[in-house]
C-alpha positions in Angstrom: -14.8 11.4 -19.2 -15.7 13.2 -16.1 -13.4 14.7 -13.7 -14.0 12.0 -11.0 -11.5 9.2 -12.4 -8.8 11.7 -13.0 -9.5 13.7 -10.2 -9.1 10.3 -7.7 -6.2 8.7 -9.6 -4.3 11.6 -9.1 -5.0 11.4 -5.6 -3.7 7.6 -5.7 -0.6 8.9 -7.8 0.1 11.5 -4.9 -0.5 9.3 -1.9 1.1 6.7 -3.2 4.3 8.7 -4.1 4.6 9.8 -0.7 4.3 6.6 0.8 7.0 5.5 -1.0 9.0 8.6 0.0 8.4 8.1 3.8 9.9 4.5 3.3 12.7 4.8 1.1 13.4 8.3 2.4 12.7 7.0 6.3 15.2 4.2 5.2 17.8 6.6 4.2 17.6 8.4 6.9 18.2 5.9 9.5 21.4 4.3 7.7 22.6 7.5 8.3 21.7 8.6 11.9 22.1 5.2 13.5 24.6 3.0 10.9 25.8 0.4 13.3 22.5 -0.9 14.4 20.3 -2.2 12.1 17.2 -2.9 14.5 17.4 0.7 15.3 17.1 1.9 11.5 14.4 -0.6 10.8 12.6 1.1 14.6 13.3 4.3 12.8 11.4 3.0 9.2 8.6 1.4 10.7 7.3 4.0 13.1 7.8 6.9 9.8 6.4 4.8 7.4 3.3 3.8 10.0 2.8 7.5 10.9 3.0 8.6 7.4 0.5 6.2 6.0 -2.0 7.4 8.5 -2.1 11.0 7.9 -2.2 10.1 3.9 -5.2 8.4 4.3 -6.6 11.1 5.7 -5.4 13.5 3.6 -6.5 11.4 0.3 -8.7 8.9 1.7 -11.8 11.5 1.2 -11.3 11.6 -2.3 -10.2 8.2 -3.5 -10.3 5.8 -0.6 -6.7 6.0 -0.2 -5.8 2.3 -1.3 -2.2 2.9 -2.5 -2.0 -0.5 -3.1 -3.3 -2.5 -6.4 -4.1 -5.9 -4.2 -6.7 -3.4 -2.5 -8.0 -2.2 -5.4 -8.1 -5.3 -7.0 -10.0 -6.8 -3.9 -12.5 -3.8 -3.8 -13.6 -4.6 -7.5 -13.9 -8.6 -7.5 -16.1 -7.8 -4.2 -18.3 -4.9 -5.6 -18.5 -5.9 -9.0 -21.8 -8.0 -8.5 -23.5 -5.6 -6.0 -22.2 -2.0 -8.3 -19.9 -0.6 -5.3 -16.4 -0.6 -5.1 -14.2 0.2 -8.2 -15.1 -0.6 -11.9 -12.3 -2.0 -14.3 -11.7 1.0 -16.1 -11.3 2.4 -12.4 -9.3 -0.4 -11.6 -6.7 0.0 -14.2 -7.0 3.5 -13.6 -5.7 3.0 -9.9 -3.2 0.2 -10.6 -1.3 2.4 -13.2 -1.8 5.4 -11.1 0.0 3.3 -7.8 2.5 2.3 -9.5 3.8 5.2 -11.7 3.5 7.2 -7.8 5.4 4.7 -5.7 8.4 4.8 -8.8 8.2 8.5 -8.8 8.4 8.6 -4.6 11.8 6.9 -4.7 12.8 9.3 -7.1 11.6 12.2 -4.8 13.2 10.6 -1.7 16.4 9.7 -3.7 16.6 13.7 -4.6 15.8 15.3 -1.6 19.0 13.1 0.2 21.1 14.2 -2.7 21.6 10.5 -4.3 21.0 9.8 -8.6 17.4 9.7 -9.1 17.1 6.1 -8.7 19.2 3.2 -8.6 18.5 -0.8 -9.2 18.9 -2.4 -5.6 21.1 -5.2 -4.7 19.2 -6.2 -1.7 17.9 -10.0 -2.2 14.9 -10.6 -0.6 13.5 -13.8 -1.1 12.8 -18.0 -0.2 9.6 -19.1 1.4 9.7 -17.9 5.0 9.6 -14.5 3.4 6.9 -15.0 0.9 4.9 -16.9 3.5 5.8 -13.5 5.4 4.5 -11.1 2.5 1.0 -13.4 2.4 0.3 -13.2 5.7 1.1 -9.3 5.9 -1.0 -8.6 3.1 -3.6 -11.0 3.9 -4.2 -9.3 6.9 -4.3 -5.5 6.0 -6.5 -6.1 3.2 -9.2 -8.2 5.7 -8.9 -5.1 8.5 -9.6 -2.4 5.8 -12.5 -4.7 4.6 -13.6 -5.6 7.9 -13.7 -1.6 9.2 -15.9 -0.7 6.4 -18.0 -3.3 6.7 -18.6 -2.1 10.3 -18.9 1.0 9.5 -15.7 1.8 11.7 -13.8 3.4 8.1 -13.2 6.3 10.7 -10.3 4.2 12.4 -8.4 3.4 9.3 -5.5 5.8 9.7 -4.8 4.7 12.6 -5.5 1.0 12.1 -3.9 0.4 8.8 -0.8 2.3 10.3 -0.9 0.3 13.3 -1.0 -3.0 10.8 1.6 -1.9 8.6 3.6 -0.6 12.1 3.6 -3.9 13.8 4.0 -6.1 10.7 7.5 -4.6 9.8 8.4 -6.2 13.4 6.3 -10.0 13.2 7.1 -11.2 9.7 10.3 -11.9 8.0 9.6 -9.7 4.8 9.7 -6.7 7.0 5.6 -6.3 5.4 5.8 -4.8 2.0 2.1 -6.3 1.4 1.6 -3.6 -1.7 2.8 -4.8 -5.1 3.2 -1.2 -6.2 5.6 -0.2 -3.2 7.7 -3.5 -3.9 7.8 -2.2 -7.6 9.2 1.4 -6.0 11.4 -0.3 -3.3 13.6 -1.9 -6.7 14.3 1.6 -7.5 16.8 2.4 -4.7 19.8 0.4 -3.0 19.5 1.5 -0.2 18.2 0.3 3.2 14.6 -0.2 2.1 15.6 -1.6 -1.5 14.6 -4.6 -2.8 16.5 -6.6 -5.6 14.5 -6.6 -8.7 14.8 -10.1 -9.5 13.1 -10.8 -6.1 10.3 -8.8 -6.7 8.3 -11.2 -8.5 8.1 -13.7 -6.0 6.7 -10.9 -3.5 4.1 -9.8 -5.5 3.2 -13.2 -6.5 2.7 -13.6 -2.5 1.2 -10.1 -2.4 -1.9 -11.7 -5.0 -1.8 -14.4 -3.2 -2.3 -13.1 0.5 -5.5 -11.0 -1.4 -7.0 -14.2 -2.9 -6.5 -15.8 1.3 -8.1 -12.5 2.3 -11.1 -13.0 -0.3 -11.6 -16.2 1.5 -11.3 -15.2 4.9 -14.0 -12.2 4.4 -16.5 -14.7 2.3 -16.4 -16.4 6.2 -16.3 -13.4 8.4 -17.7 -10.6 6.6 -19.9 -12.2 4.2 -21.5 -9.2 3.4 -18.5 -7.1 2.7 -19.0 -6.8 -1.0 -21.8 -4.1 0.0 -19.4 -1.6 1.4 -16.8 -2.1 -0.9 -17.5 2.0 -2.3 -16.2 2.6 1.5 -12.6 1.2 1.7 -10.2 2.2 3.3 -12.1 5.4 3.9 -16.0 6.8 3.1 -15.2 8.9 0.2 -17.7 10.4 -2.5 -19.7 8.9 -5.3 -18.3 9.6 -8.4 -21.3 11.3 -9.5 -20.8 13.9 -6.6 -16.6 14.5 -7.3 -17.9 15.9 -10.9 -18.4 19.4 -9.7 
C-alpha cells in the first residue's frame, strides 16, 4: 500500500473530527451563553458550524477532497466508477470508516474540552416524516452543489458554498440539516444541544442515502457529465500517484 490512502483518510479522520467538534462543541457553547433562547443557540450553531466547515475544506480539501461525509463519498464512487475518477471501493471504505471513527472521536474532543464525560448517549428524539423529508432534501442538495461546482470547474468556491448550504439549511428544514450519516452517528454521542437520540438515527441516515440516490438523479439531468470530474469533489486535490512522495 502506498502512502496516498493512509495519507487522505487521515485527512478525512481529522476534518471530520473537527466538524463534529465545531457542532457539538458550538452547541455547548450556546446552551451556555444564551440558555433561555433557543433560536439564539441554534444562530450561534449554525453560523460556527458553517464557518468551520469552510476553512476545513480548505485546510484538507487539497489532500483528500474534504468530503466528511460517506453519502459524498459514496456518490463520488457510483459516478466515477465507469469513467476511473472519483474514489475506488477500497478508497471508499477507506473514507467511510475514516468519517466515522473522526466525527465519534470529535464529540469526544468537544465533550473534553467543556469539561463533560467523554461522551454520553443523547436523549434528544429527532424523528417523523417532516424531518426525514427535511434530512433528504438537505442532503440532496449539498451533494448536487458540490457535484455541480466541480463539474464547472468552480471547486474553488466550495468553502464558501458548502458552508453557505449547510449555514442556511440549519434555518429552512426541520431536521436543523444534518445531511452526513457520519456526523448523525457523532451527534448520538452527546446529550446535549446538538445530540441526537440514537434510536432516531436510523431513520436519518436512511433519509441521508436517500437524499444521495435523489441527488444521483437530479445530476444524471443537470450535470450529465458529472461523473468526469468526480476526482475533483469538493475540492481539486492530487492524484494518488502524485501524494506518494
Amino acid at each position: 500500500m502506498t502512502l496516498a490512502l493512509p495519507r487522505r483518510a487521515s485527512a478525512e479522520f481529522a476534518g471530520t473530527a473537527l466538524l463534529v467538534t465545531a457542532v457539538v462543541g458550538s452547541g455547548v457553547a450556546a446552551a451556555r451563553l444564551s440558555p433561555d433562547d433557543v433560536g439564539l443557540q441554534l444562530l450561534e450553531n449554525a453560523i460556527a458550524t458553517a464557518l468551520a466547515l469552510g476553512a476545513l475544506i480548505l485546510i484538507f480539501g487539497p489532500v483528500s477532497g474534504a468530503h466528511f461525509n460517506p453519502v459524498v463519498s459514496a456518490v463520488d464512487w457510483w459516478l466515477g466508477r465507469r469513467a476511473g475518477t472519483g474514489l475506488h471501493a477500497r478508497e471508499l471504505a477507506a473514507y467511510v470508516v475514516a468519517q466515522v471513527l473522526g466525527a465519534a472521536s470529535g464529540t469526544v474532543l468537544a465533550h473534553l474540552m467543556f469539561g463533560l464525560p467523554a461522551a454520553t448517549w443523547s436523549r434528544t428524539v429527532r424523528g417523523g416524516s417532516d424531518r426525514w423529508l427535511a434530512e433528504v432534501v438537505a442532503t440532496a442538495g449539498l451533494v448536487v452543489l458540490v457535484f455541480a461546482l466541480a463539474r464547472s470547474g468552480r471547486g474553488a468556491a466550495a468553502p464558501a458554498a458548502v458552508g453557505a448550504w449547510i449555514g442556511a439549511a440549519y434555518w429552512f428544514t426541520s431536521s436543523t440539516s444534518f445531511a452526513n450519516p457520519a456526523v448523525t452517528i457523532g451527534r448520538a454521542l452527546t446529550d446535549t444541544f446538538a445530540g441526537i437520540a440514537p434510536a432516531s438515527v436510523p431513520g436519518f441516515v436512511a433519509a441521508q442515502l436517500a437524499g444521495g440516490l435523489v441527488a444521483v438523479a437530479g445530476l444524471a439531468v443537470w450535470y450529465p457529465h458529472s461523473a468526469g470530474t468526480a476526482d475533483a469533489v469538493v475540492v481539486p486535490h492530487p492524484a494518488p500517484a502524485a501524494e506518494a512522495h
